[in-house]
VEXDREN-2710 file (C-alpha; in Angstrom, 1 decimal):
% VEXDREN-2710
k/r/px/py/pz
1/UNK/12.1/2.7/-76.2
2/UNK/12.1/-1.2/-74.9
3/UNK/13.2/-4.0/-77.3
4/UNK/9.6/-5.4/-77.0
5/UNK/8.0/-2.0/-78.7
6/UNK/10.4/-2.1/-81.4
7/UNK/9.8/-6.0/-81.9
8/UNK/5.9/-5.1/-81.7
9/UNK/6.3/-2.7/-84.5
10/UNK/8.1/-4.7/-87.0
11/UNK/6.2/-7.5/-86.8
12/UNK/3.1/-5.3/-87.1
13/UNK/4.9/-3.9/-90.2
14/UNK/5.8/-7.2/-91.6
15/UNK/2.1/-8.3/-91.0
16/UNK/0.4/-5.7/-92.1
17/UNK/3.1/-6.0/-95.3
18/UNK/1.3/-10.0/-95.7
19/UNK/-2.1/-8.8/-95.3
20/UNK/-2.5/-6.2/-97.0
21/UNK/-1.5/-7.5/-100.2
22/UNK/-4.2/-6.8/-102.9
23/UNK/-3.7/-10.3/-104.8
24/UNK/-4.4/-12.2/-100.9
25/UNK/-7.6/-9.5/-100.1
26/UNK/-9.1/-9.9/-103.7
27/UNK/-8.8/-14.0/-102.9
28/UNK/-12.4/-15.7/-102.1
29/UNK/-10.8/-18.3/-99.5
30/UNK/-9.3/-15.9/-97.4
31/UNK/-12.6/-13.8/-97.3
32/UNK/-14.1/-16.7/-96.2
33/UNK/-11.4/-16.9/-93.4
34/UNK/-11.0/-13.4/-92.5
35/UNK/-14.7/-12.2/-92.2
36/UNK/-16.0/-14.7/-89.4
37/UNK/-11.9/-14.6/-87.8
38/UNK/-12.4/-10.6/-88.0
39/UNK/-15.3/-10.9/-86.3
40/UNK/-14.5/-13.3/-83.5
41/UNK/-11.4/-11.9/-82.3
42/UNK/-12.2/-7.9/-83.1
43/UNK/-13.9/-6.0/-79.6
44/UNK/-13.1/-9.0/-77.5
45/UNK/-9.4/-9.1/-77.9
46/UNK/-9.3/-5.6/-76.5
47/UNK/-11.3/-6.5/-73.1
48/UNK/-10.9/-10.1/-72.8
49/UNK/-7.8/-9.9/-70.9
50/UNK/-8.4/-7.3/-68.1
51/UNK/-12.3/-8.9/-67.8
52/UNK/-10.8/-12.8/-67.4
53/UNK/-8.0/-11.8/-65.1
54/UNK/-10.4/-9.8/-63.0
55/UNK/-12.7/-12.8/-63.0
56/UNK/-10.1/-15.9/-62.9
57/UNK/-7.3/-14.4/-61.8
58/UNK/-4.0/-16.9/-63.3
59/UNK/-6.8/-19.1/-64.4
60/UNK/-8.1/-17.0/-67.1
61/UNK/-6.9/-18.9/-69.9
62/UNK/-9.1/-22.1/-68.7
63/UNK/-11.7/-19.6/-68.9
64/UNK/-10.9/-18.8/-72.6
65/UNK/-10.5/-21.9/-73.7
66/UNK/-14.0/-22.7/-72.3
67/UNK/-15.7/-19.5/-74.0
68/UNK/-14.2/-21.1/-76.9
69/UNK/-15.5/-24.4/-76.7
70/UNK/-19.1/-22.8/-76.0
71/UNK/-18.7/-20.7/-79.5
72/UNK/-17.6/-23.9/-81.4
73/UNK/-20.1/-25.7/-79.8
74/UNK/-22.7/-23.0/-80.8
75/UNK/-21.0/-22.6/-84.3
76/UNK/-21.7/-26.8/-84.6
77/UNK/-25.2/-25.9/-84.9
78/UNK/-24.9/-23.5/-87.0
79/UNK/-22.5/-25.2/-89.8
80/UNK/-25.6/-27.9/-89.2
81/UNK/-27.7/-25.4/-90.4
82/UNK/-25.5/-24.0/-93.2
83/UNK/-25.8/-27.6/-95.3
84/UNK/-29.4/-28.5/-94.0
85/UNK/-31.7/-25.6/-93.7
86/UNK/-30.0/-22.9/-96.6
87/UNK/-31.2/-25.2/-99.4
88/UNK/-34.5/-25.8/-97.7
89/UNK/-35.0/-22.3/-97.7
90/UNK/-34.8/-21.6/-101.5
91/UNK/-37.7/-23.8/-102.1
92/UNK/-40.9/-23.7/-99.8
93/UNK/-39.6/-24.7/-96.2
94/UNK/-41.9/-26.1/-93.3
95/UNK/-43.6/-24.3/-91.7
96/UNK/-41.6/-24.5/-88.6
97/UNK/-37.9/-24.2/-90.6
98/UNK/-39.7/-21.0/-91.6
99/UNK/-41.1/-19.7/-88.6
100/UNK/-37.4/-20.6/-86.5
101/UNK/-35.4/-18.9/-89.4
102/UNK/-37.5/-15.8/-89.0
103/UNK/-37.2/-15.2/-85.0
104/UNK/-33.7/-16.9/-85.5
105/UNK/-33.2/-13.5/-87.8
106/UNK/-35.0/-11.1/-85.3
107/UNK/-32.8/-12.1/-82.6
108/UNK/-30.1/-11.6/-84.7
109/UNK/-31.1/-8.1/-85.1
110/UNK/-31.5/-7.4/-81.8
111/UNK/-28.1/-8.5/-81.2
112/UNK/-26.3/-6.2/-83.5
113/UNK/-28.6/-3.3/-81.4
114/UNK/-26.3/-4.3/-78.6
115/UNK/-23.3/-4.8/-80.3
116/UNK/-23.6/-1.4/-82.0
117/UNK/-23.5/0.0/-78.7
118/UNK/-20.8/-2.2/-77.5
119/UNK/-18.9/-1.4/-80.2
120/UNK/-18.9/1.8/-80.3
121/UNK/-18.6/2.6/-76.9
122/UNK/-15.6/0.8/-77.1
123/UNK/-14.4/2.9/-80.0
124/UNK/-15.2/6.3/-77.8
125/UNK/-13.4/4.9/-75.0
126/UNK/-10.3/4.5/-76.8
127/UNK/-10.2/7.6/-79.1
128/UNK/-10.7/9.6/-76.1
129/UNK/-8.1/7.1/-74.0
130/UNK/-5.6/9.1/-76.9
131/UNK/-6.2/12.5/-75.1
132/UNK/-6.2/11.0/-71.5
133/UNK/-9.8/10.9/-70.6
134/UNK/-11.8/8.1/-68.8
135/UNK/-15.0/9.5/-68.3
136/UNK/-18.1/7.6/-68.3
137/UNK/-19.6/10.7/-69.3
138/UNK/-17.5/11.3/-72.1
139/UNK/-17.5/8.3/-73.3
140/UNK/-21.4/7.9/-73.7
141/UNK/-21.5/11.7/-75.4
142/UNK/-18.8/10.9/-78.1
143/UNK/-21.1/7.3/-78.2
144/UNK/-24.2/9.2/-78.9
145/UNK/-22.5/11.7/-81.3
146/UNK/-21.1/8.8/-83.4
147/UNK/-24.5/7.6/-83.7
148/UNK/-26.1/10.5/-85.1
149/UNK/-23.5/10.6/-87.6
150/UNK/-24.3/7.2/-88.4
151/UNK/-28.2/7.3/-88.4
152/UNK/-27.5/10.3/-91.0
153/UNK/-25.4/8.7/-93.3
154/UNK/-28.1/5.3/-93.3
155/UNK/-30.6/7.8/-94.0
156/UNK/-29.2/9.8/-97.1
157/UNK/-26.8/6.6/-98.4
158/UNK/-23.8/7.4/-96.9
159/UNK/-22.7/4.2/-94.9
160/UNK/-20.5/3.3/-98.1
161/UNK/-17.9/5.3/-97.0
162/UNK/-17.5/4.2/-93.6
163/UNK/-17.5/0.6/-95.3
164/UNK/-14.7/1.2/-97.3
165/UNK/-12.4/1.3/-94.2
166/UNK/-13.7/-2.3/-93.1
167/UNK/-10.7/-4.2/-95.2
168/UNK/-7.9/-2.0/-94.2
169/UNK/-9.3/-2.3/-90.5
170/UNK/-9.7/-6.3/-90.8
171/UNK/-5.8/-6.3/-91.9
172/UNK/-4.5/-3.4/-89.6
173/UNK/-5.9/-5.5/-86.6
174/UNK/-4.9/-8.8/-87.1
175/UNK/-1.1/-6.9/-87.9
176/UNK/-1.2/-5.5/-84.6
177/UNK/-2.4/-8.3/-82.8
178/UNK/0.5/-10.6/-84.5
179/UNK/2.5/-7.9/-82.8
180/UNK/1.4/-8.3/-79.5
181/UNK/1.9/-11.7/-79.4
182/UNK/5.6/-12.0/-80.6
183/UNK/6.4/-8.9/-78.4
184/UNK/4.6/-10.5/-74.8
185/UNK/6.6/-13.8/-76.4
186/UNK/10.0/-11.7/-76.4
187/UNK/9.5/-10.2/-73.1
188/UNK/8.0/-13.4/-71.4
189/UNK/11.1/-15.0/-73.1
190/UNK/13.6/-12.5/-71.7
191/UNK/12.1/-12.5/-68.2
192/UNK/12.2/-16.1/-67.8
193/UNK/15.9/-16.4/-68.8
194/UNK/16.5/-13.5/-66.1
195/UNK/14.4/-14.9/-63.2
196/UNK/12.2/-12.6/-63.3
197/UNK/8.9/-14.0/-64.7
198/UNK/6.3/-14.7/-62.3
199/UNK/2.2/-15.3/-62.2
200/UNK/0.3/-12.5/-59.7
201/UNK/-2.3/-13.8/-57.2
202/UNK/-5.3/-12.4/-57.7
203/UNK/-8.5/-12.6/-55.8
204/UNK/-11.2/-13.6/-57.4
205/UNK/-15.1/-14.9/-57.6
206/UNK/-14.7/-18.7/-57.0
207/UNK/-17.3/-21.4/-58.1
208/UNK/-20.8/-20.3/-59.3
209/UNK/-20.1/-17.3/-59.2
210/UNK/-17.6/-17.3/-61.5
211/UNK/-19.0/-19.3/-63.9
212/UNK/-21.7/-17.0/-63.8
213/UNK/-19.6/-14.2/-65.2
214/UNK/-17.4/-16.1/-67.5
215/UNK/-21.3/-17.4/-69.5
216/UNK/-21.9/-13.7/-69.4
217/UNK/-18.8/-13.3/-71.9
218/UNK/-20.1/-15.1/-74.7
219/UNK/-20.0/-12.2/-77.0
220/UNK/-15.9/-12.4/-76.7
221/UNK/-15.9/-15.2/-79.0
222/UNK/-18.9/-14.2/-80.8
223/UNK/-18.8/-13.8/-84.6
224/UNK/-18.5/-16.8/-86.4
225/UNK/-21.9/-17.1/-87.3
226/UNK/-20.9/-14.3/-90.3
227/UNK/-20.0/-17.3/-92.1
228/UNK/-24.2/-18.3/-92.3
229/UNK/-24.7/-15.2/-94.5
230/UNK/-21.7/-14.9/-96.7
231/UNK/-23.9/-17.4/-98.9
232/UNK/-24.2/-14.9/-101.8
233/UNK/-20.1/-15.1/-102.4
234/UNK/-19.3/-18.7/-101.2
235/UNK/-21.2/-22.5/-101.1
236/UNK/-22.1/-24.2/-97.7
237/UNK/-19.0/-26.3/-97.7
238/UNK/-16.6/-23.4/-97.8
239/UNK/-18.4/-22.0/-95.4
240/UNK/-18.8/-24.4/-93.0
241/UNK/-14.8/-25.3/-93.4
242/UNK/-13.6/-22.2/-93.3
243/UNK/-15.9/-21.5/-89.7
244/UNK/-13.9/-23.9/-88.2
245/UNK/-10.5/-22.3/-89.5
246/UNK/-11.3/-19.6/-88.2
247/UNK/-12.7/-20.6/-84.8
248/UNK/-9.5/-22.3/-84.7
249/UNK/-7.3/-19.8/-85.0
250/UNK/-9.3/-17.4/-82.9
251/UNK/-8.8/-20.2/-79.9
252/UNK/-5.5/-20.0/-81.0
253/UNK/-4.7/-16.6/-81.2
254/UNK/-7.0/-15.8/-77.7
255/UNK/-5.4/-18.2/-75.2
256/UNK/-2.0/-17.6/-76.6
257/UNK/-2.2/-13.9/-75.4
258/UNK/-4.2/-15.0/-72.0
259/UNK/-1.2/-17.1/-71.4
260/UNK/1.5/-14.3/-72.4
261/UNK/-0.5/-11.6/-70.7
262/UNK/-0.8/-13.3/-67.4
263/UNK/2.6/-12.2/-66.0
264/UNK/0.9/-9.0/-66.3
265/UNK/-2.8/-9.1/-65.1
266/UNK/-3.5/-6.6/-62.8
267/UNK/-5.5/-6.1/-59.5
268/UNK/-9.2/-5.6/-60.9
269/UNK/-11.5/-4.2/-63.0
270/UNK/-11.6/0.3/-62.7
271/UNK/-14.5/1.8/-62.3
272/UNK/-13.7/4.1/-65.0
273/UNK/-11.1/3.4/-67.7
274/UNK/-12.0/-0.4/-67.9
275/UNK/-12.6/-0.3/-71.5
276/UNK/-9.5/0.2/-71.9
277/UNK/-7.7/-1.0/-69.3
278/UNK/-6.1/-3.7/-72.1
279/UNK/-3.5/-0.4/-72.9
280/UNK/-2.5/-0.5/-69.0
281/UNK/-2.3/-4.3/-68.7
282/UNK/0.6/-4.1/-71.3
283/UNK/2.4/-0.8/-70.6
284/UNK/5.3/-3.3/-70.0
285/UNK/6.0/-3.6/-74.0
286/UNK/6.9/-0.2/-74.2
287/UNK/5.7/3.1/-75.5
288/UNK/4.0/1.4/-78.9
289/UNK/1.7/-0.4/-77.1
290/UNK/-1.0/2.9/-76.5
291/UNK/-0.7/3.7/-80.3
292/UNK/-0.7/0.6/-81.9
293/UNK/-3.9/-0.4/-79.9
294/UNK/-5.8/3.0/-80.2
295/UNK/-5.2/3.0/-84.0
296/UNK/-6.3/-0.5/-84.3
297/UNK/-9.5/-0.2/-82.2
298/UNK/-10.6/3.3/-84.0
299/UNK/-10.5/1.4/-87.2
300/UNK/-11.9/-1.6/-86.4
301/UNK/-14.6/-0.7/-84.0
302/UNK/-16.0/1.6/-85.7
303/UNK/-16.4/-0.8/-89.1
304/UNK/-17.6/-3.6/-87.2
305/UNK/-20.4/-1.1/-85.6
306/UNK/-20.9/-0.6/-89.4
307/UNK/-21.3/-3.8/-90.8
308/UNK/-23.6/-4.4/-87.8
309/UNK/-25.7/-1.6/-88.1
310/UNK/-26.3/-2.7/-91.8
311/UNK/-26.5/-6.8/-90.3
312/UNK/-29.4/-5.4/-88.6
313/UNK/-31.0/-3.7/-91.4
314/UNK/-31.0/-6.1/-93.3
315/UNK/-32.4/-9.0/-91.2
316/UNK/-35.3/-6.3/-89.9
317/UNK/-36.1/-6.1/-93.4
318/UNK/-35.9/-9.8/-94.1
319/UNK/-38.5/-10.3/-91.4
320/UNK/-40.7/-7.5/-91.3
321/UNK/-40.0/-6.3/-94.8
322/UNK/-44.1/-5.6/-95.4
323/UNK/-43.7/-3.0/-92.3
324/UNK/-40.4/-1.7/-92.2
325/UNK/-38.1/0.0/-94.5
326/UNK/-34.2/0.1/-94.5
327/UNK/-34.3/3.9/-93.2
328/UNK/-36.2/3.0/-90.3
329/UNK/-34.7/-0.4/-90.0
330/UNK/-31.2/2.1/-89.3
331/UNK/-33.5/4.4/-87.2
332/UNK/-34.5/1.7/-85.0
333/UNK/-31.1/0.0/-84.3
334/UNK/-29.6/3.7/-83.6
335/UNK/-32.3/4.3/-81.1
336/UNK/-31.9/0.9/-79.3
337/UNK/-28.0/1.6/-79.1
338/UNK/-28.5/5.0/-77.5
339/UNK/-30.8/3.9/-75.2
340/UNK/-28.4/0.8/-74.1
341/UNK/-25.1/3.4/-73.8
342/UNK/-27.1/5.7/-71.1
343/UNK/-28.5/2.9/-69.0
344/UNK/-25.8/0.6/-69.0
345/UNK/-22.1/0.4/-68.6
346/UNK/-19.6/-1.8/-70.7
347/UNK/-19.6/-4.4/-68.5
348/UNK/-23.6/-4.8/-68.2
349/UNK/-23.7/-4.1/-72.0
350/UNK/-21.2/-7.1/-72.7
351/UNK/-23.0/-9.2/-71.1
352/UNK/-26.8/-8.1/-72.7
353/UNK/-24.8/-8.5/-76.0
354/UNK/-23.8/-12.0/-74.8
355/UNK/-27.3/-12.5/-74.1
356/UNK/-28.5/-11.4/-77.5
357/UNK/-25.9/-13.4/-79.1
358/UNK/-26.8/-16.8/-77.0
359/UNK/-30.7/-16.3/-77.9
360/UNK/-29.8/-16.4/-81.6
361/UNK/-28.0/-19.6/-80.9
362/UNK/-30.5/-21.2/-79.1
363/UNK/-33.1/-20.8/-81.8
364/UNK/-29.9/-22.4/-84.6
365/UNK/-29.8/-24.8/-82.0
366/UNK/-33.3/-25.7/-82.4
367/UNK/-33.3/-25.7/-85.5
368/UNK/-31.0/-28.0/-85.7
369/UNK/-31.8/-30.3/-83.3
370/UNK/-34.9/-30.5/-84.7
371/UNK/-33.7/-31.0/-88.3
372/UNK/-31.5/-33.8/-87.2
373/UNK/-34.6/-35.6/-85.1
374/UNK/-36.8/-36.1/-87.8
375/UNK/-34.2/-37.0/-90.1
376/UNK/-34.8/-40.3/-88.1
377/UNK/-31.4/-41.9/-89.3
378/UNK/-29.2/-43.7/-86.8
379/UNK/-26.7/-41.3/-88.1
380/UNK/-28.4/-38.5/-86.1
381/UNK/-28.2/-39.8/-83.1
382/UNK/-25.0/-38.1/-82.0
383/UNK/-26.4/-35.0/-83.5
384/UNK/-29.2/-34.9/-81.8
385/UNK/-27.0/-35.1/-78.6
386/UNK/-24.7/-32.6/-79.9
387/UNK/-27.0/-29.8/-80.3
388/UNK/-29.4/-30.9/-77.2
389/UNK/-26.4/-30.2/-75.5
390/UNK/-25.7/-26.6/-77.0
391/UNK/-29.5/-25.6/-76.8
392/UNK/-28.9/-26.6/-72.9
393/UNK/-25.8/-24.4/-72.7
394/UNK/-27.7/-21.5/-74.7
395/UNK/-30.7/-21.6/-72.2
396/UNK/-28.4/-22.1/-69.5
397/UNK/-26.6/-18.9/-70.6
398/UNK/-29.8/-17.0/-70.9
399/UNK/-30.9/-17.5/-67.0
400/UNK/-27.4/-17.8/-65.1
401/UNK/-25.0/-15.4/-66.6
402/UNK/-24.4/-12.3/-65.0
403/UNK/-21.9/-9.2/-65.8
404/UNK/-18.6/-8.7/-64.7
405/UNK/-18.4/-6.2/-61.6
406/UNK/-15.9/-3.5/-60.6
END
């Protein structure tokens, strides 16, 4: 077995050793952290790096970093919102803080209906990846059998279980990932001492175009937005510090790997196998690489599909409460999934979760903008620019971005 395999596996270890500790996961702050972190870097570590090389070729990390300023541009309105809008809404808001917070939480829903299917279409593709299958087919029958299983266990109470695994999946993931990174450093290290590193050329979608596809990839830096309804355990400014923590270290974390991956990035995107193609991209660390990263995505896919199938619940009940129950709430969010795994593939179903994602922005940015106009102060001002700006960007998103093609 290569050095780098058994460097990725002891730092995993040692990681997982860290992380794991009961005394750090019982600790507020680091829930704080963790949840939005979790969230940001979860699904889109495992296709960011195949999707950006296909689409930037040895420039995918400028791509990164600019997916990253978009989310912590999009989180600035949202942090806004956090101090500004949460205590309005304990009272009697306006009438137009109420209305925007209400289709603010219906497009929320509908983005965890995508993300569910992202999710766990991503979670199918890597289980079966473990017995060497690629099928498309496959893949959207294991999909729609996970479902089922999950629409009966919202329906007789049973989600608990599944949402027990979401801490140990949280820690498992970021352990492997800290792998990754100090086993690409090792081999990028030893490489470059022997002459032997180089960048591949690959062609690419220059221009519009490709700006066109990287706004359609929103949803890899999605997740920071958690931090807006973790208000039951923590206060607005923990909140809104730790957000930027862990947008941070997600930026951190994301172009670090883009850069230590590029040595590696391969020709393009497969027609089938794609979802997974982050498992071919680093078959140069060794024989742990396939393990590590089908263990970690079965764990955390499937409790991130979790906690957005109950997301969704809950903000369908929070808005139509008077028509809807939480049963059906489940219901609809498990029909909307299965419809989006058998007309879609993961590339087109990235980019409507993008979509979904951006839409909920928008309406924060609104909010905010508008929050931070009538405030009228000259203190505002750059406010007011600020999230001008990111509701431009959002609607921007909305009508240019396109998917990534094979």
């Amino acid at each position: 077995m290569a050095l780098s395999s058994y460097v990725l596996i002891a730092v995993a270890i040692a990681a997982a050793l860290v992380l794991l500790q009961p005394r750090l996961l019982r600790a507020g702050w680091w829930r704080a952290v963790v949840t939005p972190l979790a969230s940001i870097i979860g699904s889109g570590f495992l296709v960011a790096g195949p999707i950006l090389s296909h689409v930037a070729g040895k420039w995918a990390f400028i791509a990164m970093l600019v997916l990253c300023g978009m989310g912590y541009l999009f989180g600035s309105a949202v942090r806004y919102n956090i101090v500004h809008i949460e205590p309005k809404l304990k009272h009697t808001p306006s009438r137009r803080v109420a209305v925007l917070e209400q289709l603010s939480g219906l497009a929320l829903a509908f983005a965890y209906f995508v993300s569910v299917a992202y999710y766990l279409n991503l979670f199918s593709a890597f289980a079966l990846r473990g017995f060497g299958i690629t099928s498309e087919i496959w893949i959207k029958s294991v999909t729609s059998a996970v479902l089922l299983v999950l629409s009966i266990a919202g329906a007789t109470g049973g989600l608990r279980a599944f949402e027990r695994i979401e801490t140990l999946a949280v820690g498992l993931k970021l352990a492997v990932i800290a792998g990754l990174l100090v086993a690409l450093a090792q081999l990028d290290g030893a490489s470059l001492i022997g002459g032997t590193l180089s960048i591949p050329t690959i062609d690419h979608a220059a221009g519009w175009d490709e700006l066109r596809v990287v706004l359609g990839l929103v949803v890899l830096v999605q997740g920071f937005e958690t931090s807006r309804y973790l208000g039951a355990e923590h206060g607005p400014r923990v909140r809104v510090r730790t957000m930027v923590i862990a947008q941070v270290i997600a930026t951190g974390i994301y172009v670090a790997f883009i850069v230590l991956a590029t040595p590696y990035f391969g020709v393009g995107l497969k027609a089938e196998g794609g979802e997974t193609a982050i498992i071919d991209l680093l078959a140069p660390l060794g024989l742990a690489v396939a393990p590590a990263l089908i263990i970690a995505a079965l764990a955390s896919q499937l409790s991130a599909a979790v906690a957005d199938l109950n997301g969704s619940g809950g903000l369908l009940i929070e808005s139509l409460g008077k028509w809807l129950s939480l049963k059906w709430g489940y219901a609809v969010t498990i029909i909307v999934a299965l419809v989006i795994t058998w007309t879609a593939n993961i590339y087109e179903i990235i980019s409507y979760a993008s979509r979904a994602f951006v839409a909920y922005y928008a309406l924060q940015s609104l909010q905010a903008l508008m929050t931070a106009w009538f405030k009228g102060d000259n203190r505002n001002k750059w406010r007011v620019g600020l999230f001008g700006g990111s509701l431009f960007l959002a609607l921007a998103t909305l009508v240019f971005a396109q998917a990534a093609s094979v």
